[in-house]
N, C-alpha and C positions, 0 to 999 in steps of 0.2 A: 455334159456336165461332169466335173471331177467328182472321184469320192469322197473330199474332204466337201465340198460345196454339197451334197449329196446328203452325208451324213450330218451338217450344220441345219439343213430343210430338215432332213427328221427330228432332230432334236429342237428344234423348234415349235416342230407339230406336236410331238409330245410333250412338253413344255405349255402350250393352249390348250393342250385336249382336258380333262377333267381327272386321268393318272396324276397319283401322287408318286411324287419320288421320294424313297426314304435315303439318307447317307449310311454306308455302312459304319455303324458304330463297332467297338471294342466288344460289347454285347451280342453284337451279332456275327461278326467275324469269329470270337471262342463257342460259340452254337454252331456257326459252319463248319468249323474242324470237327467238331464233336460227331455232325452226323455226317458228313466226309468217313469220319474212321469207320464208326458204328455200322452207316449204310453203304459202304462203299460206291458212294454216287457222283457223280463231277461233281470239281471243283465248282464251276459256276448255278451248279443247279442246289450243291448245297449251300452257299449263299441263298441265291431265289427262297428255298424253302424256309430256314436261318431266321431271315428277313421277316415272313410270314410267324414265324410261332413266337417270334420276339414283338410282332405288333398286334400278334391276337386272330391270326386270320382264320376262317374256319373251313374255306375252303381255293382249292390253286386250279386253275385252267390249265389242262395240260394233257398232250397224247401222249407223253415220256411213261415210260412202265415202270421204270425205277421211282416214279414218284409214291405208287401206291404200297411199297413198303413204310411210307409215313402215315398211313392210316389213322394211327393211334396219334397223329399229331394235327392232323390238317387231309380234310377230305379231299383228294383228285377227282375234280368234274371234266366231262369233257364238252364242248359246243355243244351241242347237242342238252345237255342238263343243263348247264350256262343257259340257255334258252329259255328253258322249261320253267328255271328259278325265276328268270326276270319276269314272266308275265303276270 
């Protein structure tokens, strides 16, 4: 299977699954710069994060370390709590 045929099945399975996809807005792209500079965190993860405190989120799935300098904004659970919360 190619990676373009590859990548068209995942995004399709995520696409059916019950994940919402938000579009980066202007709103959340000047938040991603902000905590880019602030926290010195990738570019892609302060998006991710961005994303989250611009739609209210209260807490992020996540083994990355640099996400629990956001604390004050959005708690990092990991699997494990993920679990614990859903029951």
């Amino acid at each position: 299977m190619k990676d373009t045929d590859r990548m068209k099945t995942t995004i399709r399975q995520l696409k059916s699954s019950e994940i919402i996809l938000v579009n980066v807005t202007q709103k959340i792209a000047s938040r991603a710069g902000e905590l880019r500079l602030r926290y010195d965190i990738p570019t892609v993860d302060s998006l991710i994060a961005a994303t989250g405190v611009v739609e209210n989120v209260r807490h992020i799935l996540t083994d990355d370390d640099h996400f629990y300098q956001l604390v004050n904004l959005m708690k990092p659970i990991d699997m494990k709590m993920a679990l614990k919360l859903a029951e």
